[in-house]
LUMLOFI-742534 format. One record per residue: residue number from 1; residue in one letter; x negated, y, z negated of N, C-alpha, C in turn. Coordinates in steps of 0.05 Angstrom, whole numbers, padded with zeros to 5 digits. Each point is the difference from the previous one (the first is absolute). Layout:
BEGIN
<atom><num>NUM</num><residu>a</residu><n_X>X</n_X><n_Y>Y</n_Y><n_Z>Z</n_Z><ca_X>X</ca_X><ca_Y>Y</ca_Y><ca_Z>Z</ca_Z><c_X>X</c_X><c_Y>Y</c_Y><c_Z>Z</c_Z></atom>
...
//
This chain:
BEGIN
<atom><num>1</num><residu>x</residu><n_X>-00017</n_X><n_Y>-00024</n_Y><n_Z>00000</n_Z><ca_X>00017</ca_X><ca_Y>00024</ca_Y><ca_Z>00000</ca_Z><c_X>-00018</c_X><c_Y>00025</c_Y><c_Z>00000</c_Z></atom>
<atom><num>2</num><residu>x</residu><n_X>00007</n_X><n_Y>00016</n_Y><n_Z>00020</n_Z><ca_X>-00007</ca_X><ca_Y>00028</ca_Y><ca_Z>00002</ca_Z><c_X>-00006</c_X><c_Y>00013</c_Y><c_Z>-00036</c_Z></atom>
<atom><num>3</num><residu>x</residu><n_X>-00023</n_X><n_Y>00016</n_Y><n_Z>-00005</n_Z><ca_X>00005</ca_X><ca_Y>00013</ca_Y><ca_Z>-00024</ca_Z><c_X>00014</c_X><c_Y>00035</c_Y><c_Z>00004</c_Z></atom>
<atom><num>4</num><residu>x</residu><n_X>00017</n_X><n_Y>00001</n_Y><n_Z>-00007</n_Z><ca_X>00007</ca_X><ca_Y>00021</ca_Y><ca_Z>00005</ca_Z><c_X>-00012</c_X><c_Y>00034</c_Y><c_Z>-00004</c_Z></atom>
<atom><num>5</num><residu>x</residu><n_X>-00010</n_X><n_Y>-00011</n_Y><n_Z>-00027</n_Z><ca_X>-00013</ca_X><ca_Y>00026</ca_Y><ca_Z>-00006</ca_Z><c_X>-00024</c_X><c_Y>00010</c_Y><c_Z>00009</c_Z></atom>
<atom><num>6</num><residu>x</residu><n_X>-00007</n_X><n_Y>-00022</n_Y><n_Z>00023</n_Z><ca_X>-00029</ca_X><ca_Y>00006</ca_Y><ca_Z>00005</ca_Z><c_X>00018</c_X><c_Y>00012</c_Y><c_Z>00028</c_Z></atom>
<atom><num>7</num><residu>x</residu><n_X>00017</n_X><n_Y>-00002</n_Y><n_Z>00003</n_Z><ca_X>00010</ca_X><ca_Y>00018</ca_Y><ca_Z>00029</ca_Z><c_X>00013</c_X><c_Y>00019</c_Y><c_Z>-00009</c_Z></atom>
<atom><num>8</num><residu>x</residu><n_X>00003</n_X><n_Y>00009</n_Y><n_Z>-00021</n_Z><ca_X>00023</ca_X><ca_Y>00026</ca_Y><ca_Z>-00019</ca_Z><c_X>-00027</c_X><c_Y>00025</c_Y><c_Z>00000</c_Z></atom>
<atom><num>9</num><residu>x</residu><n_X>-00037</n_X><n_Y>-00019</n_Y><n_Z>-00004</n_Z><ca_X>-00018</ca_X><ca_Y>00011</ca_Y><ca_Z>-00002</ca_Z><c_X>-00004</c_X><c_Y>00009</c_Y><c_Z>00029</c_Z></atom>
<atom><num>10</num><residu>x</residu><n_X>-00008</n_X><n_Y>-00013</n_Y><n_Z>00021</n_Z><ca_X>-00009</ca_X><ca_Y>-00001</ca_Y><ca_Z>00026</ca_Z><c_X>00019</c_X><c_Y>00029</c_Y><c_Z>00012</c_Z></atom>
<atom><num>11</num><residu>x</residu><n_X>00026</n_X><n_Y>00003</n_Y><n_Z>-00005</n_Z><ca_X>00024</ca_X><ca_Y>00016</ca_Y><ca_Z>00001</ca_Z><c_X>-00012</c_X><c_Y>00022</c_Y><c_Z>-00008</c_Z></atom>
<atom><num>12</num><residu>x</residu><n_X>-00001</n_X><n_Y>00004</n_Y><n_Z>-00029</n_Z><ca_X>-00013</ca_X><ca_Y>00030</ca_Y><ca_Z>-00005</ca_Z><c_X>-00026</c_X><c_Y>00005</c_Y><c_Z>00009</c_Z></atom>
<atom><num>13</num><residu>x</residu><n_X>-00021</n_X><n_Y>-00011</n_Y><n_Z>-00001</n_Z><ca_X>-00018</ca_X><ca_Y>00008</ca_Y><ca_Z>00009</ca_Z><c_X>00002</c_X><c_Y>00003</c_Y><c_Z>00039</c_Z></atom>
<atom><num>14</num><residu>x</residu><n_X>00010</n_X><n_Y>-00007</n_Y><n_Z>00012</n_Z><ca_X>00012</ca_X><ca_Y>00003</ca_Y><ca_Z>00029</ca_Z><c_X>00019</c_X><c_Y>00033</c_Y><c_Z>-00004</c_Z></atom>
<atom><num>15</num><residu>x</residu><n_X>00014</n_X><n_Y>00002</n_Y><n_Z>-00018</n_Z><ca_X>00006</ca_X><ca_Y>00025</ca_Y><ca_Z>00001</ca_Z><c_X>-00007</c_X><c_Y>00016</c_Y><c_Z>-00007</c_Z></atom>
<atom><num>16</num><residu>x</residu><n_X>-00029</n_X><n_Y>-00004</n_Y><n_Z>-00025</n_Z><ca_X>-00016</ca_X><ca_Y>00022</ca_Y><ca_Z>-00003</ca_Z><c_X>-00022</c_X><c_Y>00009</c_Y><c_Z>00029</c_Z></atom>
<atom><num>17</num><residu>x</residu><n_X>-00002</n_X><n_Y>-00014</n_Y><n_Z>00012</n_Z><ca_X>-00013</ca_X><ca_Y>00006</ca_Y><ca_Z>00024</ca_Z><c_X>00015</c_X><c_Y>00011</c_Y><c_Z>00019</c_Z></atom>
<atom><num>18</num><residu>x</residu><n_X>00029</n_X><n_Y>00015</n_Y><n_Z>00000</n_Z><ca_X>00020</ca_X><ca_Y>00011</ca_Y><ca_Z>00012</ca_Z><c_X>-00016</c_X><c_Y>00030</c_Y><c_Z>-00003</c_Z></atom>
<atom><num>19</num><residu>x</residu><n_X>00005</n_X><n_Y>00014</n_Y><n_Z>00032</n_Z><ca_X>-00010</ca_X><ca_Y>00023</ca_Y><ca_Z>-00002</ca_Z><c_X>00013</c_X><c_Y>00031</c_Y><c_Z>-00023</c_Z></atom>
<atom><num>20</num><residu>x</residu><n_X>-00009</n_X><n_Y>00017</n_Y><n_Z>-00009</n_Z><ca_X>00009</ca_X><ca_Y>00014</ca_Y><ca_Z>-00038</ca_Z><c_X>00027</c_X><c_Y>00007</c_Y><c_Z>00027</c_Z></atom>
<atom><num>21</num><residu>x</residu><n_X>00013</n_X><n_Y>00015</n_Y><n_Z>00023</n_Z><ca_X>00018</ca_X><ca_Y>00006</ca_Y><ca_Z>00012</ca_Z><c_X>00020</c_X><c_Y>-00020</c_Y><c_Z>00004</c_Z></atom>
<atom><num>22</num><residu>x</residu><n_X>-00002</n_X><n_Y>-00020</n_Y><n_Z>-00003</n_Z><ca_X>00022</ca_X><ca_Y>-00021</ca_Y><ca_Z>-00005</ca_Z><c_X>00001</c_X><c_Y>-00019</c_Y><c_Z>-00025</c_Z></atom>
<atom><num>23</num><residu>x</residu><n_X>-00009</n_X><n_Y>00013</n_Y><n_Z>-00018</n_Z><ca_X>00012</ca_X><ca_Y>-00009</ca_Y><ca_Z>-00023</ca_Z><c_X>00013</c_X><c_Y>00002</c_Y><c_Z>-00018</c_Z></atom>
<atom><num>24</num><residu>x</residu><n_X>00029</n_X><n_Y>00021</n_Y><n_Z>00018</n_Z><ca_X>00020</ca_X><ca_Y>00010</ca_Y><ca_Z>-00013</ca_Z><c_X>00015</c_X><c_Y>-00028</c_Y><c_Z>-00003</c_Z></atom>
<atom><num>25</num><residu>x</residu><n_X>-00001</n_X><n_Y>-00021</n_Y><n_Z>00018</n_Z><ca_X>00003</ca_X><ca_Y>-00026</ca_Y><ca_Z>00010</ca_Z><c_X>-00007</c_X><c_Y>-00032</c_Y><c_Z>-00003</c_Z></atom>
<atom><num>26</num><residu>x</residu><n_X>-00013</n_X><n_Y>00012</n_Y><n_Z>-00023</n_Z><ca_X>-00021</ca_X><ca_Y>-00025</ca_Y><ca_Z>-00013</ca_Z><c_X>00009</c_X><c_Y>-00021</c_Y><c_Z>-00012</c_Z></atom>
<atom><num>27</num><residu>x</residu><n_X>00018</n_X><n_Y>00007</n_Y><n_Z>-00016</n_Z><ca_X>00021</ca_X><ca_Y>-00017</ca_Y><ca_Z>-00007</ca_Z><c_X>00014</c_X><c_Y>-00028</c_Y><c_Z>00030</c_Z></atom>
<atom><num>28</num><residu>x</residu><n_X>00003</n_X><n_Y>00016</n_Y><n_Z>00008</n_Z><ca_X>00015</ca_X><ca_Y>-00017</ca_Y><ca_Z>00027</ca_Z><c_X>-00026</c_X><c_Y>-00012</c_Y><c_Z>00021</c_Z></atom>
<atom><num>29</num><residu>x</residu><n_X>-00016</n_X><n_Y>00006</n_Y><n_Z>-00007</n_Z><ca_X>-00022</ca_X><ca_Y>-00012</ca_Y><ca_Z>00019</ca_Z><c_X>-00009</c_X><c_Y>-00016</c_Y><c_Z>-00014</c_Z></atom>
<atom><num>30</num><residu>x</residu><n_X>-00004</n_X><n_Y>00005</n_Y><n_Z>-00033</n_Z><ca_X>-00010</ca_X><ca_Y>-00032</ca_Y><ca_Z>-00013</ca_Z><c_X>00017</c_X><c_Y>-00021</c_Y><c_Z>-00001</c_Z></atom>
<atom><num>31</num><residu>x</residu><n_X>00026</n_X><n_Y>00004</n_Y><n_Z>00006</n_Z><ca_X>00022</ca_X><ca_Y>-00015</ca_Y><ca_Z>00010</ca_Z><c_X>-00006</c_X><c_Y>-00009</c_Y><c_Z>00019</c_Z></atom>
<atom><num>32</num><residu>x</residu><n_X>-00002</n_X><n_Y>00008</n_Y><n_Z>00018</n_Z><ca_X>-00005</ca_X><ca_Y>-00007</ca_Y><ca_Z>00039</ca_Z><c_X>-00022</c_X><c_Y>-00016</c_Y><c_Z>-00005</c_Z></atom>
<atom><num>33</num><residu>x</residu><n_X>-00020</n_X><n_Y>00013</n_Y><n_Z>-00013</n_Z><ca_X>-00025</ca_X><ca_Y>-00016</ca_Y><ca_Z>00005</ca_Z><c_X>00011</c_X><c_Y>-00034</c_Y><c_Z>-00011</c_Z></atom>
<atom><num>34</num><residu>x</residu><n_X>00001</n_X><n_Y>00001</n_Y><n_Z>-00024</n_Z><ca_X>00010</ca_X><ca_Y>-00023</ca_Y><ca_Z>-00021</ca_Z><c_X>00010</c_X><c_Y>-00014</c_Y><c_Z>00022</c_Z></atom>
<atom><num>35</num><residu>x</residu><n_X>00031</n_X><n_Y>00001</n_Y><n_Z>00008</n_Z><ca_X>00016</ca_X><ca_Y>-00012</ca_Y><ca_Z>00019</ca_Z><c_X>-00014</c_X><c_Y>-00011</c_Y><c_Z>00012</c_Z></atom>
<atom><num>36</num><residu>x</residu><n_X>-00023</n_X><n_Y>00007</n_Y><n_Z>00021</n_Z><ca_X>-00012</ca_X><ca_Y>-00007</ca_Y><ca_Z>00028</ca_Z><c_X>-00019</c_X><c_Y>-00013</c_Y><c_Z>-00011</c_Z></atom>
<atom><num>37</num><residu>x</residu><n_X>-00017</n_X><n_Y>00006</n_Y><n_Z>-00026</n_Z><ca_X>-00012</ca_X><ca_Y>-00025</ca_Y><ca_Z>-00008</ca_Z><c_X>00008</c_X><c_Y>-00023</c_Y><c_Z>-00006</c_Z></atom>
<atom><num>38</num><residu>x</residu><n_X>00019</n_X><n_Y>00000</n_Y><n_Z>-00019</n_Z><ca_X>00016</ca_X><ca_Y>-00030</ca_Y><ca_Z>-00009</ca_Z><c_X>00014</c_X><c_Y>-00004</c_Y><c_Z>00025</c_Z></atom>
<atom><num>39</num><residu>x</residu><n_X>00014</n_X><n_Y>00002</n_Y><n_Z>00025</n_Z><ca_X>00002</ca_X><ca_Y>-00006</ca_Y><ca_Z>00024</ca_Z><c_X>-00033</c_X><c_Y>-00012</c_Y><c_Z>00009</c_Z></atom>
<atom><num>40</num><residu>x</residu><n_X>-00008</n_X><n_Y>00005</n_Y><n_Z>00006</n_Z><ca_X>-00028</ca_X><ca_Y>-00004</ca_Y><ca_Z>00016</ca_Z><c_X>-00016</c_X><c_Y>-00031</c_Y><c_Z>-00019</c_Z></atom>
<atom><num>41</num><residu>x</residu><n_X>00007</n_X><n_Y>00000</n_Y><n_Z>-00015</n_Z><ca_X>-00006</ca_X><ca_Y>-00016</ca_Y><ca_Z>-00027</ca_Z><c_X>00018</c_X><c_Y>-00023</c_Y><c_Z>-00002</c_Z></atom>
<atom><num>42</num><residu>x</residu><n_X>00017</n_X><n_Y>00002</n_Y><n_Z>00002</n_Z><ca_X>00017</ca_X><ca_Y>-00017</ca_Y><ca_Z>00004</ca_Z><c_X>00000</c_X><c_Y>-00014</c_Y><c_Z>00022</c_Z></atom>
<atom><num>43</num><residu>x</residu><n_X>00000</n_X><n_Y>00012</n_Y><n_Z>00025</n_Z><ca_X>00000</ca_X><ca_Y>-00016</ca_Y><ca_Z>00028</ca_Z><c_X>-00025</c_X><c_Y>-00018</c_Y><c_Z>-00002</c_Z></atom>
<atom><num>44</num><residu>x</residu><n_X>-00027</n_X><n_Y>00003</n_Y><n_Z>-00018</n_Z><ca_X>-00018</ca_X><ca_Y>-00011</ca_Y><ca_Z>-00002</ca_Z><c_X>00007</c_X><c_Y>-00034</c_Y><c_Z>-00013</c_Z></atom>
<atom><num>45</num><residu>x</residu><n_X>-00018</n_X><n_Y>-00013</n_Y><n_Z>00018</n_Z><ca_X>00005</ca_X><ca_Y>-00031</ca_Y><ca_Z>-00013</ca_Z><c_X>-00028</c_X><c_Y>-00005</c_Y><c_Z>-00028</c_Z></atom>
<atom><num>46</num><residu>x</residu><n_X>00018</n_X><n_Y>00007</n_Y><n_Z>-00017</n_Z><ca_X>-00010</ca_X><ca_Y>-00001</ca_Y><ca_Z>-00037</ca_Z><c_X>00003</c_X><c_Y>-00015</c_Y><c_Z>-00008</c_Z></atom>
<atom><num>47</num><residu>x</residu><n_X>-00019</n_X><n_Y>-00015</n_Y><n_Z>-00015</n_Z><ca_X>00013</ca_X><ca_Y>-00013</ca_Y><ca_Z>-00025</ca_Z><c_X>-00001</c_X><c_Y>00010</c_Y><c_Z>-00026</c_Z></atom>
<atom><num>48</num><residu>x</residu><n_X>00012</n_X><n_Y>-00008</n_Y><n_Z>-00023</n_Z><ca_X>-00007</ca_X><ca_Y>00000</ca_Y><ca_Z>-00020</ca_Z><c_X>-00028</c_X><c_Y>-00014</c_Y><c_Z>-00020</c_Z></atom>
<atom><num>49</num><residu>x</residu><n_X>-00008</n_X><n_Y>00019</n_Y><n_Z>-00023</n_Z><ca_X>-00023</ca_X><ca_Y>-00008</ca_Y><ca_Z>-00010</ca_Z><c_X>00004</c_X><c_Y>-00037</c_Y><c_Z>-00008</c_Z></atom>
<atom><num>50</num><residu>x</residu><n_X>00023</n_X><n_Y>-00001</n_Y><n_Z>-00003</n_Z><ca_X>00005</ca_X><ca_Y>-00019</ca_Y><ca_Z>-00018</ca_Z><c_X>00002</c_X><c_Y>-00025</c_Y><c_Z>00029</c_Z></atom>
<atom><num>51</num><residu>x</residu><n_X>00023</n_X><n_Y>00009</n_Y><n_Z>00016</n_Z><ca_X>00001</ca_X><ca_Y>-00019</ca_Y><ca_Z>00028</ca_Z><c_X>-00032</c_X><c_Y>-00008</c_Y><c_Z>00014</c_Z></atom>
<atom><num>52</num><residu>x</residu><n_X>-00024</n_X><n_Y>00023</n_Y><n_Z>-00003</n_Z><ca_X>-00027</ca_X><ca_Y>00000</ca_Y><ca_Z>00010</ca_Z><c_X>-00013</c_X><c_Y>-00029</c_Y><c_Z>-00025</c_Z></atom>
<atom><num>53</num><residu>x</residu><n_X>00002</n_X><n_Y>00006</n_Y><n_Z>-00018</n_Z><ca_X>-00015</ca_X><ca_Y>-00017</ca_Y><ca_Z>-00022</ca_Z><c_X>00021</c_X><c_Y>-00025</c_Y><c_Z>-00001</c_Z></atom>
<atom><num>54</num><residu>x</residu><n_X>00008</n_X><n_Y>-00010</n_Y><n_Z>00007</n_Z><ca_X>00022</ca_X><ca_Y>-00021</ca_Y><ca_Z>00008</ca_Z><c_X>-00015</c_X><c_Y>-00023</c_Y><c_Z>00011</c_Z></atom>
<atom><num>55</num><residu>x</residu><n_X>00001</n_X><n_Y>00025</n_Y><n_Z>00038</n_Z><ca_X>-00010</ca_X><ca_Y>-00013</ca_Y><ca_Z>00015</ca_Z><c_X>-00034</c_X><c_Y>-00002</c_Y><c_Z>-00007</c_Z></atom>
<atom><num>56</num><residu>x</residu><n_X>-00004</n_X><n_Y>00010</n_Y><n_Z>-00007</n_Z><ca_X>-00028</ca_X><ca_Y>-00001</ca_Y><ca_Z>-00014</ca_Z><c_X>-00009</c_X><c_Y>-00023</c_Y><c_Z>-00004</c_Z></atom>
<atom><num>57</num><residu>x</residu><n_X>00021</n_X><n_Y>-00012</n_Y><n_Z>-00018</n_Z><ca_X>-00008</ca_X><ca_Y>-00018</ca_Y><ca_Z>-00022</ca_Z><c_X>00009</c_X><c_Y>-00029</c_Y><c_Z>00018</c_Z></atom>
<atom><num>58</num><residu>x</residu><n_X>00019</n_X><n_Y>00007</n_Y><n_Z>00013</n_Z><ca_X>00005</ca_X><ca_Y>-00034</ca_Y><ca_Z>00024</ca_Z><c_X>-00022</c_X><c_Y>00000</c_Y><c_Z>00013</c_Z></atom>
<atom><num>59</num><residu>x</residu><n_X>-00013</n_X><n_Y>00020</n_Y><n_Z>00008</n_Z><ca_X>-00035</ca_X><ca_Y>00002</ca_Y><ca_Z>00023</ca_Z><c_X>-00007</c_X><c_Y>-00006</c_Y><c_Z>-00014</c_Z></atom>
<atom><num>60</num><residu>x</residu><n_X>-00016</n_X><n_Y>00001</n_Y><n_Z>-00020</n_Z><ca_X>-00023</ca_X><ca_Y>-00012</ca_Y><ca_Z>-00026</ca_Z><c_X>00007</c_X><c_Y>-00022</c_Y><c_Z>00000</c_Z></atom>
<atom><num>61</num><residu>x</residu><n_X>00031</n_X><n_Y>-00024</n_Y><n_Z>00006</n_Z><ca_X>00004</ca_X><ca_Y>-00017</ca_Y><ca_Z>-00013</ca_Z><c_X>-00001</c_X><c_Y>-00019</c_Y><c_Z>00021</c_Z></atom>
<atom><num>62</num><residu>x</residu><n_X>00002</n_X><n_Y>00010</n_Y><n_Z>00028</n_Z><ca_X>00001</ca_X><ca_Y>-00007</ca_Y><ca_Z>00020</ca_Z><c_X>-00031</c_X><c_Y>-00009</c_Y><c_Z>00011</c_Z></atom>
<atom><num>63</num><residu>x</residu><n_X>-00011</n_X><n_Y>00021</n_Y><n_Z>-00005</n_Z><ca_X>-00034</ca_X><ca_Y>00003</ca_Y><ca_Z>00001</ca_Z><c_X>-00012</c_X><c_Y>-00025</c_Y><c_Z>-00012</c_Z></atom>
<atom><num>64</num><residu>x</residu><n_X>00007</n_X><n_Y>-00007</n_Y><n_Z>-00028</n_Z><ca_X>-00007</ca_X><ca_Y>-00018</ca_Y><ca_Z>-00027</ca_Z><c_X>00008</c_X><c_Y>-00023</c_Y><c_Z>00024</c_Z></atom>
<atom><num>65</num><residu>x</residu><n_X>00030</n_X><n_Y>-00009</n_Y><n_Z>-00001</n_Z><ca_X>00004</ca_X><ca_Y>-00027</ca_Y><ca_Z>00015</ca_Z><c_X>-00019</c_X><c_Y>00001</c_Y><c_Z>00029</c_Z></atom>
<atom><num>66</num><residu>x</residu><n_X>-00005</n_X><n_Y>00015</n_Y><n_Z>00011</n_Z><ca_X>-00007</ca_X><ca_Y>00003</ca_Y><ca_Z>00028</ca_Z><c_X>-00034</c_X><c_Y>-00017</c_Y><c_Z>-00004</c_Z></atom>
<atom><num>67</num><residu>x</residu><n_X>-00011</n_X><n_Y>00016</n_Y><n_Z>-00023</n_Z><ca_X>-00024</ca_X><ca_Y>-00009</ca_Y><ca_Z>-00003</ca_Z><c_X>-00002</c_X><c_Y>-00033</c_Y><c_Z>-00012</c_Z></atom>
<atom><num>68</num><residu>x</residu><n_X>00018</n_X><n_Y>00005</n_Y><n_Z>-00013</n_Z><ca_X>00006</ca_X><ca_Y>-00037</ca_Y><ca_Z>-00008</ca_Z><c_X>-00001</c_X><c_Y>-00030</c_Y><c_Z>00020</c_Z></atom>
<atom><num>69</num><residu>x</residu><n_X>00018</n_X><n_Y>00026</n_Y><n_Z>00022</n_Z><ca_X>00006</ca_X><ca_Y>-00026</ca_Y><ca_Z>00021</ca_Z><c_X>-00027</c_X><c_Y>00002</c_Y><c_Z>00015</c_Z></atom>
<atom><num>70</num><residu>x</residu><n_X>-00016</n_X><n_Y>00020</n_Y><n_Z>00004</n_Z><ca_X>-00022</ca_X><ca_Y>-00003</ca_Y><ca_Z>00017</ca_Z><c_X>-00026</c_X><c_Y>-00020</c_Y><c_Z>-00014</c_Z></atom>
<atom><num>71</num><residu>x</residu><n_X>-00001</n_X><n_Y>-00003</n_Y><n_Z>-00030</n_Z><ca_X>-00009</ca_X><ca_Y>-00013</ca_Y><ca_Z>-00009</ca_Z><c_X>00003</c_X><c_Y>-00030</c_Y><c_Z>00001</c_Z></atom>
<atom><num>72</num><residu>x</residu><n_X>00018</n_X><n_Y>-00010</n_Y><n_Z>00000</n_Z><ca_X>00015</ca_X><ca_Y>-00019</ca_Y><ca_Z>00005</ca_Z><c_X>-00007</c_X><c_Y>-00012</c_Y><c_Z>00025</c_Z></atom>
<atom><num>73</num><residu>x</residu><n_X>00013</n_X><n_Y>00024</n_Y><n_Z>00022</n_Z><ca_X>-00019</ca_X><ca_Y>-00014</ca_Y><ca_Z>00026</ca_Z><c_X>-00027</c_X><c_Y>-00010</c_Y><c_Z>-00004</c_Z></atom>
<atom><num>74</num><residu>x</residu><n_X>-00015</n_X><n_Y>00027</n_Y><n_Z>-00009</n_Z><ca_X>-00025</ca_X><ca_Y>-00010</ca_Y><ca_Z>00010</ca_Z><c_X>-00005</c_X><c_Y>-00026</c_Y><c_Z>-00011</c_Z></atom>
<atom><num>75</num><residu>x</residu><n_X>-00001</n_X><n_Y>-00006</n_Y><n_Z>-00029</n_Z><ca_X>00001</ca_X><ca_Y>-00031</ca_Y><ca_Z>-00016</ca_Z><c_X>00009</c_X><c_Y>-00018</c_Y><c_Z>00015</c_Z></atom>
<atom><num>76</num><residu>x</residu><n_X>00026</n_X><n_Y>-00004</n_Y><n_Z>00008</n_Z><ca_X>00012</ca_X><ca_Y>-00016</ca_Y><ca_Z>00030</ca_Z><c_X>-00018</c_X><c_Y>-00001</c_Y><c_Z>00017</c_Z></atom>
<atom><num>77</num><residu>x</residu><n_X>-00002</n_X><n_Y>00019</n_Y><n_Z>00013</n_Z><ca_X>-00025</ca_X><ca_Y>-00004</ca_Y><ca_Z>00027</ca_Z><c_X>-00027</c_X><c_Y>-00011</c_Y><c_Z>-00012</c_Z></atom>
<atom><num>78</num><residu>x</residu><n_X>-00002</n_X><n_Y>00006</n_Y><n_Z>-00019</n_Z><ca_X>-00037</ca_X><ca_Y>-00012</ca_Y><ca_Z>-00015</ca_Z><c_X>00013</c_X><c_Y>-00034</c_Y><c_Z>-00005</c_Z></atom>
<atom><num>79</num><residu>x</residu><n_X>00023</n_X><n_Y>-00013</n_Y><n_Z>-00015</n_Z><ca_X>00002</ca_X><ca_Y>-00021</ca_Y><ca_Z>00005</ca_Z><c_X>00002</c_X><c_Y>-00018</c_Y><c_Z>00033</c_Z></atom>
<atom><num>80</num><residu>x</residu><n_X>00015</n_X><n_Y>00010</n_Y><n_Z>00008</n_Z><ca_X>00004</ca_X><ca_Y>-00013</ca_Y><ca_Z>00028</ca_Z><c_X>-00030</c_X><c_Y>-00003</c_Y><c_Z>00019</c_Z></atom>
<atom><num>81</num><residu>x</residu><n_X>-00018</n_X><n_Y>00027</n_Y><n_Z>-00013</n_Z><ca_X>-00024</ca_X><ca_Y>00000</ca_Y><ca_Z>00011</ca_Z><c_X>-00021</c_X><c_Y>-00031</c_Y><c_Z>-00014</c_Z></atom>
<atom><num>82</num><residu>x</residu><n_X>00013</n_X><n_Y>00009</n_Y><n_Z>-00021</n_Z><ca_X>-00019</ca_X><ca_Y>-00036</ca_Y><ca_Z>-00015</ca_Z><c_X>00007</c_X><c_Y>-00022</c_Y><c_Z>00014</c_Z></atom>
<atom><num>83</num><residu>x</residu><n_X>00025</n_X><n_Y>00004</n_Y><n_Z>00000</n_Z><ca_X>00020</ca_X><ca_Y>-00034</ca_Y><ca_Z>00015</ca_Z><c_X>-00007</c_X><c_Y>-00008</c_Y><c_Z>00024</c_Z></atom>
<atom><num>84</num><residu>x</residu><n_X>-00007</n_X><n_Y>00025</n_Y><n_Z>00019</n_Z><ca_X>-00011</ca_X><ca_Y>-00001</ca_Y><ca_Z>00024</ca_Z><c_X>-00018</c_X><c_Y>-00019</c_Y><c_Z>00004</c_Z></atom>
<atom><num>85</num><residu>x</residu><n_X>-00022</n_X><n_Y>00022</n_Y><n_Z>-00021</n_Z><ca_X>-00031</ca_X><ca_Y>-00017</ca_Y><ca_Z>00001</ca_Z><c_X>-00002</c_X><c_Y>-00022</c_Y><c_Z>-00006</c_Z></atom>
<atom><num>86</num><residu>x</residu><n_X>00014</n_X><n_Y>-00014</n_Y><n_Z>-00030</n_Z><ca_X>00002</ca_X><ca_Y>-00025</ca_Y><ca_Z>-00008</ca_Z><c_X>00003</c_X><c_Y>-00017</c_Y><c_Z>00028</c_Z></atom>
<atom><num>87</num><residu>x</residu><n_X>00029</n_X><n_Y>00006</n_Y><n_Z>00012</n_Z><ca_X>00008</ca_X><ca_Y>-00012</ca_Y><ca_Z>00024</ca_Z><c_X>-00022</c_X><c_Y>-00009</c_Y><c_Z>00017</c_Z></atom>
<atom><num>88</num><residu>x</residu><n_X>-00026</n_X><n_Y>00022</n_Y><n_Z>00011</n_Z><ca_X>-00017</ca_X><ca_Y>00000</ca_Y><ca_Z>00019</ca_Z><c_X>-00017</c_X><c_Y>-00024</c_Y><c_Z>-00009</c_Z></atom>
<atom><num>89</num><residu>x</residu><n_X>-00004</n_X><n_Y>00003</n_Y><n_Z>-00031</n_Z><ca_X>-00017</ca_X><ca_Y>-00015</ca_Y><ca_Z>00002</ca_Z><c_X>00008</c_X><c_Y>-00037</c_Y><c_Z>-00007</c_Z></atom>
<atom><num>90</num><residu>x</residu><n_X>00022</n_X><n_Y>00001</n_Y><n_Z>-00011</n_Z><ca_X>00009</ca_X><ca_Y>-00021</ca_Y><ca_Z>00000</ca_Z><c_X>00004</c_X><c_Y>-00015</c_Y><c_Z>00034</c_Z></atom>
<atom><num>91</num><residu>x</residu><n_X>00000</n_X><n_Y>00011</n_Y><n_Z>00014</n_Z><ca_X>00003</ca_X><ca_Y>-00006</ca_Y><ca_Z>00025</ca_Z><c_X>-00021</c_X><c_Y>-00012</c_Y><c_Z>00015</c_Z></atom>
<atom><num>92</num><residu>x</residu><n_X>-00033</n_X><n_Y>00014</n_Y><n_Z>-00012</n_Z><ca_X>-00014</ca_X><ca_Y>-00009</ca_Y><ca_Z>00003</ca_Z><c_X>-00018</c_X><c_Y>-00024</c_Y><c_Z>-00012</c_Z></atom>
//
């Protein structure tokens, strides 16, 4: 979720940078501004802190099994590599 106050901030300081001749109007421009930010902010594809550390935590977990299974292989492939050889030489 958007924090609001950090756009209530972004707002006034956007209208303190309004030229001293239109800031009979200031009021209504930290409005405008505000609006067009939380618009612009919104259309944005966000997540939340909490939705981010979520998915966070299924990648770490995903990562953990991922490395598991590659371990696994390789041990698999190191046996089949013994069985092989046994094979060769029993053959001979």
């Amino acid at each position: 979720m958007i924090d609001l106050n950090h756009i209530d901030d972004l707002a006034r300081r956007l209208s303190g940078l309004v030229p001293p001749a239109m800031r009979d109007s200031r009021e209504e421009l930290q409005e405008n501004f505000k609006a067009v930010l939380q618009s612009g902010l919104t259309k944005l594809d966000l997540v939340s802190r909490e939705e981010f550390e979520v998915q966070r935590a299924v990648l770490l977990r995903t990562r953990e099994k991922l490395e598991a299974l590659e371990q696994a292989v390789q041990w698999l492939e190191a046996e089949l590599a013994k069985q092989d050889q046994q094979a060769v030489v029993q053959q001979h």
